[in-house]
C-alpha positions as CSV (number, residue, x, y, z in Angstrom):
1,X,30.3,11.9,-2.8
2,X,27.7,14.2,-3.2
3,X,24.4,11.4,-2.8
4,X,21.4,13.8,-2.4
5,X,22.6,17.8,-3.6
6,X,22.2,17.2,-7.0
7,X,19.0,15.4,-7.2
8,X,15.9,17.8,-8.5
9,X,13.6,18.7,-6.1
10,X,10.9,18.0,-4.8
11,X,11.6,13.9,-6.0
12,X,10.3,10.6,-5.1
13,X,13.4,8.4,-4.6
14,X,13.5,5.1,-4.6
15,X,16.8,2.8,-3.1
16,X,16.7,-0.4,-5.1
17,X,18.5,-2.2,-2.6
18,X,16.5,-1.9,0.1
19,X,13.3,-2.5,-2.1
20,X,14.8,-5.6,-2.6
21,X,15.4,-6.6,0.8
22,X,11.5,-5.9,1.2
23,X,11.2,-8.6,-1.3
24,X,13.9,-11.2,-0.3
25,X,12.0,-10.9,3.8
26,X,8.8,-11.5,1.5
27,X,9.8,-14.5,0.0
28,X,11.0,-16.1,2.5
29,X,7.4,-15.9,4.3
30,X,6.3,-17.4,1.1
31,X,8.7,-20.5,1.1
32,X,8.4,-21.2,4.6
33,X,4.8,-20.7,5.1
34,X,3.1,-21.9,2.1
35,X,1.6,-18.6,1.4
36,X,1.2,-16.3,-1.4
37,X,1.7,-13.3,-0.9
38,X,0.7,-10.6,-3.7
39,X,1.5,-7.1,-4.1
40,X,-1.4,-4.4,-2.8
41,X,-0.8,-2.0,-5.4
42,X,-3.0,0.7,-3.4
43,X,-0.4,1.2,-1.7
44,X,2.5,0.8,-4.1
45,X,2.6,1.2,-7.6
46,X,6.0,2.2,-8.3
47,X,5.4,-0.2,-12.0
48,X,8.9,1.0,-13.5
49,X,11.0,-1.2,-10.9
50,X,8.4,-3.9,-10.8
51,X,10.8,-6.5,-11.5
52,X,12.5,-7.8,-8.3
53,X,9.5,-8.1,-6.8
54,X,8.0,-10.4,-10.0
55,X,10.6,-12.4,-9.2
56,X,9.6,-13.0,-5.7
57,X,5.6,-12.4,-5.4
58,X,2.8,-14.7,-6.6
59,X,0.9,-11.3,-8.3
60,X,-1.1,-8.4,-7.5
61,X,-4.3,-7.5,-5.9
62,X,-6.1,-4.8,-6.9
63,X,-8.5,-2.1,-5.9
64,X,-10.7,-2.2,-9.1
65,X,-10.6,-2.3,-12.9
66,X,-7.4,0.5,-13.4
67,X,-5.0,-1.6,-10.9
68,X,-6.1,-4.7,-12.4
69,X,-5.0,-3.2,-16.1
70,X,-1.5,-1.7,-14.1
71,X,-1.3,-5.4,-12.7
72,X,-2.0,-7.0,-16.0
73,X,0.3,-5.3,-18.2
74,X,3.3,-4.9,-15.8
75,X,2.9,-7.8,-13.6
76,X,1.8,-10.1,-15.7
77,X,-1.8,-12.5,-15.4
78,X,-2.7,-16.4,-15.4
79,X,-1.1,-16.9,-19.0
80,X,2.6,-16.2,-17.0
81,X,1.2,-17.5,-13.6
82,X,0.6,-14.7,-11.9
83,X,-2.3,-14.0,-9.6
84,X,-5.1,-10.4,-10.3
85,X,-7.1,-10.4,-7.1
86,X,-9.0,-8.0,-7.3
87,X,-11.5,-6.5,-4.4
88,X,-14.0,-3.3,-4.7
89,X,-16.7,-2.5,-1.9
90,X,-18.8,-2.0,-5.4
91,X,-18.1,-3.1,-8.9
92,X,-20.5,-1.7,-12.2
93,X,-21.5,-3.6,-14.9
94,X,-18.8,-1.6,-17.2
95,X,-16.1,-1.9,-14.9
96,X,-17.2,-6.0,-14.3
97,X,-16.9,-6.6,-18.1
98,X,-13.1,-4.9,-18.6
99,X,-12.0,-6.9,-15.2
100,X,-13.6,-10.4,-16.4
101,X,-10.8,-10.8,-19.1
102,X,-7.8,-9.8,-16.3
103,X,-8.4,-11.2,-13.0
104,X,-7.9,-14.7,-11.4
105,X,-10.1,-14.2,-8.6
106,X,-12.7,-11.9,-7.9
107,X,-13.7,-10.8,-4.5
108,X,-17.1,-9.4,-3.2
109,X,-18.1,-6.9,-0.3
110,X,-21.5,-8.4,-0.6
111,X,-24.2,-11.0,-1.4
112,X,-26.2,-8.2,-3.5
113,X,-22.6,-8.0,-5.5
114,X,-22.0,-11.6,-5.6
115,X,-25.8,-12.5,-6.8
116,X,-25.4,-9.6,-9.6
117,X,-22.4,-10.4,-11.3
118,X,-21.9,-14.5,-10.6
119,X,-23.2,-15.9,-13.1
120,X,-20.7,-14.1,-16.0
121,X,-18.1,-15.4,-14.3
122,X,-19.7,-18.3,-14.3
123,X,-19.8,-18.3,-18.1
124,X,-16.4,-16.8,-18.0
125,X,-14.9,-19.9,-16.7
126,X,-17.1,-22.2,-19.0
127,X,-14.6,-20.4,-22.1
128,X,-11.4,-20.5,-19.8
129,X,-12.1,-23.9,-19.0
130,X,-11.7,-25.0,-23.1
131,X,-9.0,-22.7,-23.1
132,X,-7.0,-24.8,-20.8
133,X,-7.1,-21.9,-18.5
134,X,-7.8,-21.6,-15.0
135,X,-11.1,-20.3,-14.2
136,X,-11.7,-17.0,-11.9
137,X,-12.2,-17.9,-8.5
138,X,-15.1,-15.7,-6.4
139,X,-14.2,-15.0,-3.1
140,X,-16.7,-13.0,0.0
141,X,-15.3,-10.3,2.1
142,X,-16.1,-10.7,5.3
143,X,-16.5,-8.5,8.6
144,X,-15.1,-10.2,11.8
145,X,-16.4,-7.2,14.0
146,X,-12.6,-7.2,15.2
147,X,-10.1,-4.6,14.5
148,X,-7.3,-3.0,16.7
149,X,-6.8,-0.4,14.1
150,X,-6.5,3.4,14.9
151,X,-7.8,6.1,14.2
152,X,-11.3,5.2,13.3
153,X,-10.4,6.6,9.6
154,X,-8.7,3.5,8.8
155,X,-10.4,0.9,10.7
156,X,-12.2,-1.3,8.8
157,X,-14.5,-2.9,11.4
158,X,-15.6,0.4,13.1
159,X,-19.3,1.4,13.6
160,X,-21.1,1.2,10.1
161,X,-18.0,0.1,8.0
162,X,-19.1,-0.4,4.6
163,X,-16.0,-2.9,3.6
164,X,-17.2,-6.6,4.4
165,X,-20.0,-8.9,5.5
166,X,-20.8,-9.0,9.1
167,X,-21.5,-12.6,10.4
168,X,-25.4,-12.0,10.8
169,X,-25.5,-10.6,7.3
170,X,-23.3,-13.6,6.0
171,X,-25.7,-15.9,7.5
172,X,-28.7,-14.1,6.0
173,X,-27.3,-14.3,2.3
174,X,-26.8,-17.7,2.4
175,X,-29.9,-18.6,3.1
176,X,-30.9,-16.0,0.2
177,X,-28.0,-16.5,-2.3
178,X,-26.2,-19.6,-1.5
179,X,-22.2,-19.9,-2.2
180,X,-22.4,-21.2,-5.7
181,X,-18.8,-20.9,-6.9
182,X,-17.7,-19.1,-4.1
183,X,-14.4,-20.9,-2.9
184,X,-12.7,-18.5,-0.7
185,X,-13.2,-15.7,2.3
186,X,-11.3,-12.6,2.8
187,X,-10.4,-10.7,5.6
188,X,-8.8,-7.0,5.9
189,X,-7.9,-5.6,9.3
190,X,-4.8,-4.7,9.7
191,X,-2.7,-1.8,9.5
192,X,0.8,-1.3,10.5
193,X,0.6,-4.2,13.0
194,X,2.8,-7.2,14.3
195,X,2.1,-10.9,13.7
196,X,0.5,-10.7,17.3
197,X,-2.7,-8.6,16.1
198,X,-3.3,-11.6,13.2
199,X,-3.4,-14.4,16.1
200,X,-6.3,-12.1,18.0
201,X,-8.1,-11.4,14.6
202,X,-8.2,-15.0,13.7
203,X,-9.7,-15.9,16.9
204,X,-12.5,-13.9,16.1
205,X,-12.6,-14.5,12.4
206,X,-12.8,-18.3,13.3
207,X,-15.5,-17.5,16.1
208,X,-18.1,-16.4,13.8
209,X,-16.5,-18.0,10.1
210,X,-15.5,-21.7,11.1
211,X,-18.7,-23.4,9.5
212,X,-17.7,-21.8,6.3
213,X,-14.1,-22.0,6.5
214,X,-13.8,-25.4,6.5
215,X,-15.8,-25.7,3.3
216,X,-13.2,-23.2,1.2
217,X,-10.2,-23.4,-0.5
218,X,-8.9,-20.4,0.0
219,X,-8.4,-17.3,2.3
220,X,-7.1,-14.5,1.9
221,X,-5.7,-12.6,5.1
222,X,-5.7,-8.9,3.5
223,X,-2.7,-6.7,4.1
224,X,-1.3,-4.2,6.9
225,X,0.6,-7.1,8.3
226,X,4.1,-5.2,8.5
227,X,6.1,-8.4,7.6
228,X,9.7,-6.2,6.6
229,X,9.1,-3.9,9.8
230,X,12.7,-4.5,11.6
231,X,10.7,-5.7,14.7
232,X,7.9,-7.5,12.9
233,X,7.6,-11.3,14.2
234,X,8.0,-13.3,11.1
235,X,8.4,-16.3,12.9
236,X,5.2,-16.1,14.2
237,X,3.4,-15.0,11.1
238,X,5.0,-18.2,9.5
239,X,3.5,-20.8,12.1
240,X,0.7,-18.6,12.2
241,X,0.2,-19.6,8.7
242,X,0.9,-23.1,8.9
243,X,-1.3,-24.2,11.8
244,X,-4.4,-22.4,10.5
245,X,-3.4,-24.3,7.5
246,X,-3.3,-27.6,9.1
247,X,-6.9,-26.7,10.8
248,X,-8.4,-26.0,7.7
249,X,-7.6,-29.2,5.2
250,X,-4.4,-27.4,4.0
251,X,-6.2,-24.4,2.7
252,X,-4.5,-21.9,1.0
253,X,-3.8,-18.6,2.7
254,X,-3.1,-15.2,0.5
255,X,-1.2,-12.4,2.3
256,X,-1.4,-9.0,0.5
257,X,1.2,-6.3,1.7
258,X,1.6,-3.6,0.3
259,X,3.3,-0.5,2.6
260,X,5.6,-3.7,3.9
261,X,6.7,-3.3,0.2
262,X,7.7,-0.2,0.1
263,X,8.3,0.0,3.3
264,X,11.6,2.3,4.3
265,X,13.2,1.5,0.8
266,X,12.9,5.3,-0.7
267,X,12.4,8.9,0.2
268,X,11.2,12.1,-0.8
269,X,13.5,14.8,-1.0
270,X,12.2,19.0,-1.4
271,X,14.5,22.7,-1.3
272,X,14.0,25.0,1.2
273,X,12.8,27.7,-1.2
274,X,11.7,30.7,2.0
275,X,12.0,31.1,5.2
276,X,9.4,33.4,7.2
277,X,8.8,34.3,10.5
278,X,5.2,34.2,12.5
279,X,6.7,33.6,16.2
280,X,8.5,31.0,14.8
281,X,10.7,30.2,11.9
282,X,9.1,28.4,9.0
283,X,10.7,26.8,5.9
284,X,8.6,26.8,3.0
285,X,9.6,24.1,0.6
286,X,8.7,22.9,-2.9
287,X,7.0,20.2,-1.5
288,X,3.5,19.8,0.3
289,X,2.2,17.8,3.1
290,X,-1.2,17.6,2.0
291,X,-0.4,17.3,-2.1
292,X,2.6,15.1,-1.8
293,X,2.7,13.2,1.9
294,X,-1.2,13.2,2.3
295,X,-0.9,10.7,5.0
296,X,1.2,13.0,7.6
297,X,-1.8,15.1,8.6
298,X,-4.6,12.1,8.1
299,X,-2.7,9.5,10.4
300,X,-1.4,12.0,11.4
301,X,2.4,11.2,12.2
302,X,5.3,12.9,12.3
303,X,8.1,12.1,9.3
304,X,11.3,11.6,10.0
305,X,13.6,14.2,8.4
306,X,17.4,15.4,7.7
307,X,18.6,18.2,6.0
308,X,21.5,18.5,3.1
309,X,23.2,21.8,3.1
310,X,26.7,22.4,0.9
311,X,29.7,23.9,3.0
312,X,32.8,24.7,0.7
313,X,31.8,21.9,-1.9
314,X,30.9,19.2,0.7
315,X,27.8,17.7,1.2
316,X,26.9,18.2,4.9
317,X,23.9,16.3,6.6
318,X,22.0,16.6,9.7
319,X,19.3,14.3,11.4
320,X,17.0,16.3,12.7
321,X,16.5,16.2,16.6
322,X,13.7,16.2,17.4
323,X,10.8,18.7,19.0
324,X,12.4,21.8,20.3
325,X,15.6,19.1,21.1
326,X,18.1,20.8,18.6
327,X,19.4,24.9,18.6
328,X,17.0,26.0,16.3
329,X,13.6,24.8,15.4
330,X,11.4,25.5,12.4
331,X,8.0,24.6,11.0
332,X,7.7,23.2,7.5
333,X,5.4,24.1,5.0
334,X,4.3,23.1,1.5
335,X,3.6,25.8,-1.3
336,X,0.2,25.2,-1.5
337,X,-2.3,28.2,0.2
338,X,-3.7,25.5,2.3
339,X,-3.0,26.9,5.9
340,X,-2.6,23.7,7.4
341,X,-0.3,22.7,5.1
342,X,2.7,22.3,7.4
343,X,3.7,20.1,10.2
344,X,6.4,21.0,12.9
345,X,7.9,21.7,15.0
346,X,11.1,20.0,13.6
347,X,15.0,21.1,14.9
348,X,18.8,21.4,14.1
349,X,22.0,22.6,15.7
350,X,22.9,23.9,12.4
351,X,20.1,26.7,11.6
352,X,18.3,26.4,8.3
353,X,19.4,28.3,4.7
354,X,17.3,28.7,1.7
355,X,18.5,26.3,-1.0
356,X,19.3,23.9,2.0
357,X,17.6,20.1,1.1
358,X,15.3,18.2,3.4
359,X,15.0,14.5,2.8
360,X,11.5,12.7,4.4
361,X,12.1,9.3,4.9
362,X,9.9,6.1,3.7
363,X,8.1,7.8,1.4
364,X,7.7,5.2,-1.2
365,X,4.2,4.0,-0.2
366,X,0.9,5.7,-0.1
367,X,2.3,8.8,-0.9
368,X,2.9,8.2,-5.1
369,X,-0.5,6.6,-5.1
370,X,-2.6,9.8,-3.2
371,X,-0.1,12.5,-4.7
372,X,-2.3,15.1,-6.3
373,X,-1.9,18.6,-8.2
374,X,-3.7,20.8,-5.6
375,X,-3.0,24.8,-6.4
376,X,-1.3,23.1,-9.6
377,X,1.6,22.5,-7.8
378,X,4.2,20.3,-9.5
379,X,3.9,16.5,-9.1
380,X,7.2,15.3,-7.8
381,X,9.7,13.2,-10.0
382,X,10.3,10.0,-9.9
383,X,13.5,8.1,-9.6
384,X,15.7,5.7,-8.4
385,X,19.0,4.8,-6.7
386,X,21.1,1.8,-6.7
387,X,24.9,0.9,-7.5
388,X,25.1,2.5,-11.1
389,X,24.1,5.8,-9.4
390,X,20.6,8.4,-9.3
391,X,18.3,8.3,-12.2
392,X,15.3,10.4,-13.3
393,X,12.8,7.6,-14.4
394,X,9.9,10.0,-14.8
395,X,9.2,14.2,-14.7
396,X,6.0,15.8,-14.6
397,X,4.8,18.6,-16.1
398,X,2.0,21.1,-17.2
399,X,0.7,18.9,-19.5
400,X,-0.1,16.1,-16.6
401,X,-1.7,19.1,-15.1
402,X,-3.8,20.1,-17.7
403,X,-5.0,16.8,-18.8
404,X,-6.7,16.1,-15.3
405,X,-8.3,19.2,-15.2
């Protein structure tokens, strides 16, 4: 069967089945944990096959008032029991009143924030309340000067992070502000990491937090935990969960994943449109690093890659081998006139032909969410693939183009 040659290129792809293998590992942290655990949909927003993962999430959390709506409307909000959490390092008064009728907790990166906007949802909760409604629960992010991120670029307790209270400034607002109506604390320091990294974190968030902790309802332990990773502890995260739990008057604990989601359940697949020489061969293909898979040069990391190529009517695939490992080796590039737009070098024992298909795997999360139209070149498709076969669910075009310009 011919699974990848006939798809359109360049394509976002997702594989149903595994996306719902993501969710099935998910729930099961859920039962067994007493968690929630919502869906971060920074880093995947894939809405049109939303609904194995409604099945098996508590909700969303969202980055501000355009996530919240996407939540909202495809989700679903309090009326169908479903959790909005929704976080900004800075919300405006605008953005405060659209989010207000949306979200089922609010969460702020600082007293200034939480003095400025506490007392609508105050009033907020006065008209959910004789609605029958649950209120809107106010939550603090807070800094626990502990991260074992890297690179620096994504490490939210470096030098002069913005995102969340340090403890000295915590200590200072509530002598300033109090906690009125503030019933839970969040954390975010993880990215790509095992259960172990959470167990040192908590240490230090417990270190400088305990006083408060034990005075809240809820806490919320962020995302980059990379639960459906195939060598991710979920054990631990699970007792983990539960004694922290039983230390803290069985408080509830929110988990908020979002690339273990979409994690290895799709790919992206472009044509090899040129091939040019400059001391080495490079492919150019209908796809671009920096438009399409922004996060391969910022991490930066190196995708993994095979090529489709058709031999008398048959479908022939290669894994790449690796860094100079294979017969012939090439350098990728995108079609956009940024000179770094390439990554390599990448190898086959079957050289490269123009028309030839390369397929970048896991490209599901934070790439859909940071594509963009650089050079006004093409946004990728978007479709899926499960047992009834490959389906176009969306195409781009000029006009998606031209109405962002």
């Amino acid at each position: 069967m011919k699974k990848y040659s006939a798809i359109p290129t360049p394509c976002y792809v997702l594989e149903s089945e595994r996306l719902e293998k993501n969710a099935k590992i998910l729930e099961i942290v859920r039962q067994q944990s007493g968690a929630k655990v919502l869906l971060a949909l920074k880093g995947y927003a894939f809405w049109r096959e939303f609904g194995i993962l409604r099945q098996k999430l508590n909700g969303c959390c969202a980055s501000g008032l355009y996530e919240a709506k996407l939540a909202f409307e495809e989700f679903g909000g309090r009326e169908s029991q479903k959790e909005i959490c929704v976080y900004s390092p800075a919300f405006k008064e605008a953005e405060m009143s659209a989010i207000l009728p949306l979200a089922t907790s609010i969460i702020f990166n600082s007293f200034y924030q939480y003095a400025a906007h506490k007392d609508r949802i105050l009033d907020k909760n006065k008209q959910l309340e004789n609605l029958g409604l649950s209120p809107i629960k106010m939550g603090l992010r807070i800094n626990p000067l502990y991260s074992e991120v890297t690179p620096a670029i994504y490490n939210p307790c470096s030098k002069v992070s913005r995102l969340g209270i340090t403890p000295s400034e915590f200590e200072k607002g509530v002598k300033e502000h109090g906690l009125e109506g503030v019933s839970g604390l969040h954390f975010h320091t993880h990215c790509e990491q095992n259960a172990d990294a959470l167990c040192r974190t908590l240490e230090h968030v417990e270190k400088h937090f305990k006083p408060y902790l034990e005075n809240m309802a809820w806490v919320n332990f962020g995302g980059g935990h990379h639960i459906t990773r195939s060598d991710y502890n979920v054990n631990l995260l699970i007792q983990t969960i539960k004694d922290f739990k039983e230390r803290y008057h069985n408080i509830e604990v929110i988990l908020e994943p979002g690339e273990a989601i979409g994690w290895q359940c799709g790919f992206l697949i472009a044509s090899v449109i040129d091939i040019v020489k400059n001391d080495q061969e490079i492919a150019i293909l209908d796809a671009s690093f920096s438009a399409h898979m922004p996060d391969c040069l910022e991490m930066p990391y190196r995708p993994s890659i095979f090529k489709i190529s058709i031999e008398n009517n048959e479908e022939l695939i290669e894994a790449e081998k690796g860094e100079n490992q294979g017969a012939f080796s090439y350098f990728l590039g995108g079609p956009t006139c940024l000179a770094g737009d390439f990554m390599g070098s990448f190898s086959f024992e079957v050289p490269l032909k123009r028309g030839d298909k390369i397929v970048f795997q896991d490209m599901l999360h934070y790439t859909i969410v940071k594509n963009n139209s650089f050079n006004g070149v093409p946004l990728p498709s978007l479709a899926k693939l499960d047992q009834q076969g490959f389906k176009i669910l969306k195409n781009f075009s000029y006009e998606d183009y031209k109405n962002r310009n």
